[in-house]
KEPA-847808 format. One line per 5 residues: number of its first residue (from 1); their letters; for each residue x, y, z of C-alpha. Coordinates in nm, 3 decimals, always signed. Each point is the difference from the previous one (the first is absolute). Example, Ala and Ser with C-alpha at 12.3 -4.5 7.8 and 13.67 -1.06 7.14 Angstrom:
1	as	+1.230,-0.450,+0.780 ~ +0.137,+0.344,-0.066
***
This chain:
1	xxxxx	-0.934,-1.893,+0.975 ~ +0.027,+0.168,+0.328 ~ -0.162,+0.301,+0.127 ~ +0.194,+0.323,-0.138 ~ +0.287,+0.159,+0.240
6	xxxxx	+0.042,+0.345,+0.083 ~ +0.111,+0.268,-0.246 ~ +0.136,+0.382,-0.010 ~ +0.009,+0.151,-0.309 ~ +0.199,+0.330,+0.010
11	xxxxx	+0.191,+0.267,-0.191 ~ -0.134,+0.197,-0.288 ~ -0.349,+0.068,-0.067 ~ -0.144,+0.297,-0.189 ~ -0.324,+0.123,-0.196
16	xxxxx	-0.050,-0.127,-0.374 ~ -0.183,+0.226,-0.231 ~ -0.036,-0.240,-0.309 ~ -0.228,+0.171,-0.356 ~ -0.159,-0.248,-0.148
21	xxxxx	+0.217,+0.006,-0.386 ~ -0.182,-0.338,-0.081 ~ -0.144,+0.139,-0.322 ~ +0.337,+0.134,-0.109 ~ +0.158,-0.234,-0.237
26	xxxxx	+0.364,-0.067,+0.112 ~ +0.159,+0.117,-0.337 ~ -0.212,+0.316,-0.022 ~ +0.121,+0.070,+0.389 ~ +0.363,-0.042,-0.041
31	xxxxx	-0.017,+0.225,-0.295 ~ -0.241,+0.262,+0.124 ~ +0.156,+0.008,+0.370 ~ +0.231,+0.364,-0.043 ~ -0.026,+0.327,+0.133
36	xxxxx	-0.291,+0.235,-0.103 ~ -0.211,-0.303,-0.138 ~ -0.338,-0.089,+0.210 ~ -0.145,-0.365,+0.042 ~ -0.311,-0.039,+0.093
41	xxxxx	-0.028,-0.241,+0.282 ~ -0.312,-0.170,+0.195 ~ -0.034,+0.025,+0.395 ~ +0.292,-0.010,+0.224 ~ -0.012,-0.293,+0.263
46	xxxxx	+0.125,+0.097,+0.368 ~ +0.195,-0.301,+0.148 ~ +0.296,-0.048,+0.228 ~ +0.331,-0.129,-0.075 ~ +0.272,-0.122,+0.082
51	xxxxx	+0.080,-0.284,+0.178 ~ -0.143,+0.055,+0.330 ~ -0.333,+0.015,-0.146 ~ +0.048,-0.219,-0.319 ~ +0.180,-0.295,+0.192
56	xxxxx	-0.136,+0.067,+0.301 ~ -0.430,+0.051,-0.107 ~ +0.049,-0.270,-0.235 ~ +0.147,-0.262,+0.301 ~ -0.323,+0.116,+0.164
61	xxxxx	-0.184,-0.123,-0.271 ~ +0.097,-0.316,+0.007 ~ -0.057,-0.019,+0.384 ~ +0.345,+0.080,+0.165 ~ +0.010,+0.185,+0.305
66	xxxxx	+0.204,+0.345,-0.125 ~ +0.123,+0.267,+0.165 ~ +0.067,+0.299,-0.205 ~ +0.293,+0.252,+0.093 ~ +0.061,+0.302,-0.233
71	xxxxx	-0.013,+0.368,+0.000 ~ -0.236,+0.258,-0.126 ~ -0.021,+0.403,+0.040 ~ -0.250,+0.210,+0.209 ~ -0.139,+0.116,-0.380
76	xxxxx	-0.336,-0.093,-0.223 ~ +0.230,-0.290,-0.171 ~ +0.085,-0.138,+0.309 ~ -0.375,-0.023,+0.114 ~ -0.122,-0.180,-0.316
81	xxxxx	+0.274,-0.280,+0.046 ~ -0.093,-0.073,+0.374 ~ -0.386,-0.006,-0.139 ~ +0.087,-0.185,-0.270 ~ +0.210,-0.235,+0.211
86	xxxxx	-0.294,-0.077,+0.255 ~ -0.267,-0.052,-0.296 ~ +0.151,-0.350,-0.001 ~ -0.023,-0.055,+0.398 ~ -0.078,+0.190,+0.298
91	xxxxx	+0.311,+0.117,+0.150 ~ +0.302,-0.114,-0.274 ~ +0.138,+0.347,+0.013 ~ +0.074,+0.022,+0.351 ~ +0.331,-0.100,-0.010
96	xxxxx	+0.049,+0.276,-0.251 ~ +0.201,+0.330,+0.158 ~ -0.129,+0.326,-0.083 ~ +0.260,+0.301,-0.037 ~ -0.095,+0.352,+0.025
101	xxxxx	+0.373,+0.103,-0.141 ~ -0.045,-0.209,-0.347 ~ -0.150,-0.023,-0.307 ~ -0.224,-0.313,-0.059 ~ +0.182,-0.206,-0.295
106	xxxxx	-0.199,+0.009,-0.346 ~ +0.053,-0.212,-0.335 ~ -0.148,+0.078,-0.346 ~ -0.061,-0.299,-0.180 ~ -0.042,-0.018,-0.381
111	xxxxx	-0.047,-0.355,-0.089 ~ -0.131,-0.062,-0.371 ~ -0.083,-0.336,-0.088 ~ +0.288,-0.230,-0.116 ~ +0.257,+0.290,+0.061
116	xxxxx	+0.225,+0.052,+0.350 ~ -0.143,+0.216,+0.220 ~ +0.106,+0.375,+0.042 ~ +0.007,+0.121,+0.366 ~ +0.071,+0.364,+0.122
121	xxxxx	+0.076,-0.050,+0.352 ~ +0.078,+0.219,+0.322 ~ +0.163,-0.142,+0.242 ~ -0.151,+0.217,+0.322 ~ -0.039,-0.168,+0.291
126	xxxxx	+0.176,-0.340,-0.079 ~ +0.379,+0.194,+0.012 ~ -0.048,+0.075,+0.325 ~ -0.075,-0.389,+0.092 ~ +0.214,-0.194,+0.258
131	xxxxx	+0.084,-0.258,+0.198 ~ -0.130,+0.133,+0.286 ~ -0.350,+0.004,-0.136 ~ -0.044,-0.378,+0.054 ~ +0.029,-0.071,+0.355
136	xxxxx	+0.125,-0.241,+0.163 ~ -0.367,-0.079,+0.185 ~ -0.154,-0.025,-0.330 ~ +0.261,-0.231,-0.085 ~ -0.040,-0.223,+0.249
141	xxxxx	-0.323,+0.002,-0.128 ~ +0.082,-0.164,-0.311 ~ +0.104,-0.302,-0.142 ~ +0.118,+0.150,-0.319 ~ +0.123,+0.335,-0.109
146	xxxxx	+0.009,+0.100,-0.364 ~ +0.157,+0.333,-0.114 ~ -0.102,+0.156,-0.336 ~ +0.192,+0.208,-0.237 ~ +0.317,+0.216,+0.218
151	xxxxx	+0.099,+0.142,-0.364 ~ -0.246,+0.277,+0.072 ~ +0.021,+0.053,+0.353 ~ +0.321,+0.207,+0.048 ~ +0.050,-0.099,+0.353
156	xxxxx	+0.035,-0.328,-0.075 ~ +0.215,-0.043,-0.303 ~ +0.279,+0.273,+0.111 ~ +0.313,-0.036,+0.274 ~ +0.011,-0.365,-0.190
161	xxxxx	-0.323,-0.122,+0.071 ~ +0.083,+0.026,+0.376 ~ -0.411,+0.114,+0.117 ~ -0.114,-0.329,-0.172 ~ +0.266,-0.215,+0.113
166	xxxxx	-0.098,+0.062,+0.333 ~ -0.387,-0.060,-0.020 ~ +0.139,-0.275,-0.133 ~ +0.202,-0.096,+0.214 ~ -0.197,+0.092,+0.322
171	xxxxx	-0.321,-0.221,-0.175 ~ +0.246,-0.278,-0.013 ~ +0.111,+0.033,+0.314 ~ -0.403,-0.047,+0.153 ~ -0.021,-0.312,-0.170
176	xxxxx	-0.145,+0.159,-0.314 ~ +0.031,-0.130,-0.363 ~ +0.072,+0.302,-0.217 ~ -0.095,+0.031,-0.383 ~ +0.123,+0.285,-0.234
181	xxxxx	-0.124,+0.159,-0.329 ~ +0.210,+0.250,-0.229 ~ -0.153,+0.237,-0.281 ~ +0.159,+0.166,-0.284 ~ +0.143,+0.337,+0.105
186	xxxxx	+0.033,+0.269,-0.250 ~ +0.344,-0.087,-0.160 ~ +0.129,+0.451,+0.025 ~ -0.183,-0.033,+0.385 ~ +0.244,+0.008,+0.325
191	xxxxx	-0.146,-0.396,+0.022 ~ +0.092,-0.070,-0.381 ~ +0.402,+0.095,+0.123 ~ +0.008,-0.191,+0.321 ~ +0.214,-0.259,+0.040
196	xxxxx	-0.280,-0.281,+0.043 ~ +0.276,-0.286,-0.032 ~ +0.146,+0.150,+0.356 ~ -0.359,+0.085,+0.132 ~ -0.103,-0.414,-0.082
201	xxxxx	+0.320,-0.062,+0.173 ~ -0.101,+0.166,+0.286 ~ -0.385,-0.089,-0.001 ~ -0.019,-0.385,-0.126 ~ +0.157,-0.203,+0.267
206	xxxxx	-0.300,+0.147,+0.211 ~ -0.215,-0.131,-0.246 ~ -0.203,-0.324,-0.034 ~ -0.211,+0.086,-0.358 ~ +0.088,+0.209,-0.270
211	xxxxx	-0.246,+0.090,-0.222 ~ +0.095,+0.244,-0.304 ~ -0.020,-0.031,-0.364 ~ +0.282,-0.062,-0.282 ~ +0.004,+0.337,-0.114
216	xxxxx	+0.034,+0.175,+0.346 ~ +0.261,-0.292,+0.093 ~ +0.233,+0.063,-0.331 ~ -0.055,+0.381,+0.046 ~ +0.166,-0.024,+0.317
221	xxxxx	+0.268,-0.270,-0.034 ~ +0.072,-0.053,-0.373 ~ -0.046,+0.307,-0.145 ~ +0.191,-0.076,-0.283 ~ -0.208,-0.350,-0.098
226	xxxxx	-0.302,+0.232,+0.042 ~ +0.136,+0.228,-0.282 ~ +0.072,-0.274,-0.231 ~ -0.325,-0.173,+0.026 ~ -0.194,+0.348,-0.038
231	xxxxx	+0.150,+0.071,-0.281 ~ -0.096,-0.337,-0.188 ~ -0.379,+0.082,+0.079 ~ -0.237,-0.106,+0.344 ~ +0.235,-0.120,+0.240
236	xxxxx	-0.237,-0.230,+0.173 ~ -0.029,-0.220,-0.368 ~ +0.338,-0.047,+0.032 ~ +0.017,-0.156,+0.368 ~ +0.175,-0.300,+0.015
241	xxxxx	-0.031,-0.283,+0.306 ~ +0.388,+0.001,-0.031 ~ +0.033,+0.400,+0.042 ~ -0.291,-0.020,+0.282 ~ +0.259,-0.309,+0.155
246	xxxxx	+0.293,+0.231,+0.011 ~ -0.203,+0.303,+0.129 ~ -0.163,-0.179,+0.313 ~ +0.293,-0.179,+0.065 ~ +0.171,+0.338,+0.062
251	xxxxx	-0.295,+0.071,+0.252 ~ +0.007,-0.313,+0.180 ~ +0.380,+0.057,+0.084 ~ -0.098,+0.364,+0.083 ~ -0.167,-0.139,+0.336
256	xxxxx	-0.389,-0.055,-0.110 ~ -0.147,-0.358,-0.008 ~ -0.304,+0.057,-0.232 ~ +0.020,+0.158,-0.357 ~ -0.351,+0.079,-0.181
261	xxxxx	+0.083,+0.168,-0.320 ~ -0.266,+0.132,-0.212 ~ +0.033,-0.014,-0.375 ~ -0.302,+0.182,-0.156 ~ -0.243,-0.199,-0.207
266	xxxxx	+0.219,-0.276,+0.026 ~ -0.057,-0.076,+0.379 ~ +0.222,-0.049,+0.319 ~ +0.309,-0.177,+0.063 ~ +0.052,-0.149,+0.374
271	xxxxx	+0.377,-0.078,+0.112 ~ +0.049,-0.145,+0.382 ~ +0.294,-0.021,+0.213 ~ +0.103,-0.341,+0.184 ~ -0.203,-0.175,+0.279
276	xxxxx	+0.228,+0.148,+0.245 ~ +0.000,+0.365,-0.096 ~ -0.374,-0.027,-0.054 ~ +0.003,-0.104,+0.397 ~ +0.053,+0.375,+0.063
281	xxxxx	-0.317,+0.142,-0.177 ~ -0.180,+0.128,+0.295 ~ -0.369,-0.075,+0.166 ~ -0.147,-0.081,-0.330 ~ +0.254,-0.218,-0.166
286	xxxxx	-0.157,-0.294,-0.160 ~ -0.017,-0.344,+0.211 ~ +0.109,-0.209,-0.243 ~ +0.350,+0.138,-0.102 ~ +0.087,-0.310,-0.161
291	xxxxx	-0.228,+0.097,-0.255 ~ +0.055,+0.340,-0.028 ~ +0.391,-0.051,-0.010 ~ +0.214,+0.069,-0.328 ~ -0.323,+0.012,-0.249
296	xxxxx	+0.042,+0.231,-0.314 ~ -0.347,+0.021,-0.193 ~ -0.118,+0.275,-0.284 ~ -0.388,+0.012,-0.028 ~ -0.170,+0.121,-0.268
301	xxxxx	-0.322,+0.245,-0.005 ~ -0.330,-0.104,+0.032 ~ -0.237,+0.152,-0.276 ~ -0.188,+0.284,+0.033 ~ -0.108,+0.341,-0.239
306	xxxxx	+0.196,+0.260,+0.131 ~ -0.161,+0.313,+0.094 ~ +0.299,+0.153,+0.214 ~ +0.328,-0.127,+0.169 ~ +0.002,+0.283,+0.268
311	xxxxx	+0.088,-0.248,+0.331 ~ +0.077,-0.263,-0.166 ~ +0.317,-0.100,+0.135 ~ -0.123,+0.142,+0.322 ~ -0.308,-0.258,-0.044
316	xxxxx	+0.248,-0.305,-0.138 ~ +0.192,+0.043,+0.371 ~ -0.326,+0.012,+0.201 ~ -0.095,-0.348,-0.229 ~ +0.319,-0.139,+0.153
321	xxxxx	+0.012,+0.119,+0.336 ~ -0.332,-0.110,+0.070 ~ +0.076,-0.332,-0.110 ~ +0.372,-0.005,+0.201 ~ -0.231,+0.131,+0.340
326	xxxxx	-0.217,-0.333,-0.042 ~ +0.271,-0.189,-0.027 ~ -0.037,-0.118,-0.363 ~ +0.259,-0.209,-0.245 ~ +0.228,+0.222,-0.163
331	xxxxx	-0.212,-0.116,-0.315 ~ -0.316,+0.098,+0.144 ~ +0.175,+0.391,+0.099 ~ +0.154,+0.069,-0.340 ~ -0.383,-0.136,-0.181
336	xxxxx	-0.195,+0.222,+0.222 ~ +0.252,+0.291,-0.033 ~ -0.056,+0.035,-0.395 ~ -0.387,-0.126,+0.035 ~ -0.006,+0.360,+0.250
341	xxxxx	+0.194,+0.125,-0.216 ~ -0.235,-0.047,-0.315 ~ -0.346,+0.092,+0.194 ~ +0.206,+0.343,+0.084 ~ +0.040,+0.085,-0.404
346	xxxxx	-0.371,-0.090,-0.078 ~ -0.093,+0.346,+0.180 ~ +0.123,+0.382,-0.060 ~ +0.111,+0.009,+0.355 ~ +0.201,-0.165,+0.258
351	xxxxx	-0.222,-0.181,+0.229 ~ -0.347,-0.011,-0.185 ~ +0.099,-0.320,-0.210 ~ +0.118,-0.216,+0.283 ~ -0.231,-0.274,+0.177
356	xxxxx	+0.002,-0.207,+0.235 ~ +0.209,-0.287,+0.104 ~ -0.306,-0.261,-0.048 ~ -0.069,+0.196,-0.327 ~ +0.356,+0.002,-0.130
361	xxxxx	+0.065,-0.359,+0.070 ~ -0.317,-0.104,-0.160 ~ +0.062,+0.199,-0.279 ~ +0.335,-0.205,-0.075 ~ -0.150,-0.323,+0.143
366	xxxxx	-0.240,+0.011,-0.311 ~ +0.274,+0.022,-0.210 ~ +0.098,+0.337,-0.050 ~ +0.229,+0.006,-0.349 ~ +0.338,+0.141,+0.026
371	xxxxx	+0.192,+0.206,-0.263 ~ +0.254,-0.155,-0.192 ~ +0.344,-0.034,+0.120 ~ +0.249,-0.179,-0.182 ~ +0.400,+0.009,+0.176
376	xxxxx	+0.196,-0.192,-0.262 ~ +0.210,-0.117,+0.315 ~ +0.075,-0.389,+0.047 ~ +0.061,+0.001,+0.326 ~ -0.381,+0.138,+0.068
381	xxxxx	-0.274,-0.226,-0.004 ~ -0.383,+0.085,-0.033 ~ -0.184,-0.105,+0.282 ~ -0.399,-0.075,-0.174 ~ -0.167,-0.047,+0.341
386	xxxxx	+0.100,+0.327,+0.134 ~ +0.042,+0.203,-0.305 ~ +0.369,+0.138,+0.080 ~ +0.378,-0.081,-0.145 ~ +0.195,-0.139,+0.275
391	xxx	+0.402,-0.050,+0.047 ~ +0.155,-0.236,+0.191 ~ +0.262,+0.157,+0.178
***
């Protein structure tokens, strides 16, 4: 392994106010959860989120050199996340942009144990978000730029995606490789109607690693396959390597060149482009394209108890990227992304869980078990020495 690259981590970020519900049995929740009815909970924890800080702290953690660029308010909430950002290192949160004329962005997160999470969110400061709040200096700065959920940031998601089209664009221009993360807008929300097939249209030939999960990626191009598998029970169950196949295919000849898409508790799933495509990744494209080049792999979890998933996808991209900036085997990226990944759930918020690289590759080194995953797919084969399904392409 190399020494890490360069990273910026920008886009949303916000303050997470999570009650602890731990002692709430999931049944008794669902049921007891309706107006006029009072839960007792334990103490709220104070945390940041989003992607900036989730992706970003936890790439700190395991020793990449981060840069993080988001927005906060001139307000009390806006304060605690800056604090709370440079608790984990002196200076982080001086990339961060404080703005007198907006609201700092807040979440409310109610995540019982073995049930989805709940969030109340405000958007705030994260609508008012663009392109022009990653300069070009601080791109030159960089050997890798990756962008975190533009379904809540107004700015970026309307006029066709055109605000993060160009930051993505302009990054690529510098020489920079450019990574992108989605999240689930509300479905009635001015995000939940856009026309994301047009906005990916717009934004993917610009860039190099795509890194959203099955249900944002069927919410926003195959609605109606979405529908169906909903109503047969948990969509992620019913993931097939075949429907994951069709989807990234769709992505690759949308413009991108590397597809990470994450499918719950049953890991990630890594598609590549050809040698020649992967040519054009940017400053931290892996040496060895060879190896890298037309590779489709679905890891599973590692095992862990679960206290809370808040981050986890966030922390599952961080696993990869900090793999990808030391130049790591594809193999190597998609086992530390779910080994991140799985540190991330075994703590109630984002960033407490994760460790460091050493401790991370240690931890699978010494032969971290995986959760089952079973494809009933012949053209997959189980790979025993690195714990993944891999399809030759």
């Amino acid at each position: 392994m190399t020494e890490p690259r360069r990273v910026i981590v920008a886009g949303h970020i916000c303050l997470d106010i999570i009650p602890n519900v731990s002692a709430i049995a999931p049944g008794v929740f669902n049921a007891m959860f309706r107006p006029g009815h009072l839960l007792e909970a334990g103490p709220a924890t104070l945390a940041t989120g989003g992607p900036v800080s989730n992706t970003g702290l936890a790439l700190h953690r395991l020793g990449v050199p981060v840069r993080l660029i988001g927005k906060v308010g001139h307000d009390p909430f806006g304060q605690v996340v800056l604090n709370l950002i440079n608790a984990y290192g002196p200076n982080l949160a001086q990339g961060m942009a404080i703005d007198s004329q907006v609201t700092t962005s807040y979440s409310i997160i109610i995540s019982p144990p073995h049930t989805d999470r709940i969030f109340l969110h405000c958007p705030g400061a994260n609508h008012d978000f663009c392109a022009a709040d990653v300069s070009d200096a601080e791109l030159a700065q960089a050997d890798l730029l990756h962008f975190g959920y533009p379904p809540v940031m107004r700015r970026m998601y309307t006029n066709g995606g055109r605000e993060l089209a160009d930051l993505m664009g302009r990054a690529k221009s510098i020489g920079v490789t450019t990574s992108l993360d989605l999240c689930y807008p509300d479905p009635l929300s001015e995000a939940g109607q856009a026309d994301w097939s047009a906005i990916f249209r717009s934004v993917l030939p610009q860039v190099d690693l795509f890194l959203p999960s099955i249900e944002e990626l069927l919410f926003m191009l195959r609605r109606e396959t979405l529908d169906e598998l909903t109503a047969r029970g948990n969509v992620v169950d019913q993931i097939t390597p075949d429907l994951l196949t069709s989807v990234s295919d769709e992505l690759l000849r949308l413009g991108t060149k590397v597809v990470i898409i994450k499918v719950g508790d049953r890991g990630a799933y890594l598609r590549t482009a050809g040698e020649a495509t992967l040519m054009r990744m940017g400053r931290a494209r892996p040496s060895d394209l060879a190896l890298w080049a037309d590779q489709e792999m679905w890891a599973p979890c590692c095992q862990v108890e679960v206290v809370g998933t808040t981050g986890s996808g966030d922390a599952t991209i961080a696993g990869f990227l900090s793999a990808l900036l030391r130049d790591a085997s594809p193999r190597q990226a998609l086992t530390m992304a779910v080994a991140v990944g799985a540190c991330n759930v075994e703590a109630a918020d984002a960033v407490s869980g994760i460790r460091t690289w050493e401790a991370t590759t240690q931890r699978l080194a010494n032969g971290w078990p995986r959760l089952p995953l079973s494809l009933n797919a012949p053209d997959w084969t189980w790979n025993s020495q690195s714990n993944l399904w891999q399809r030759v392409i």
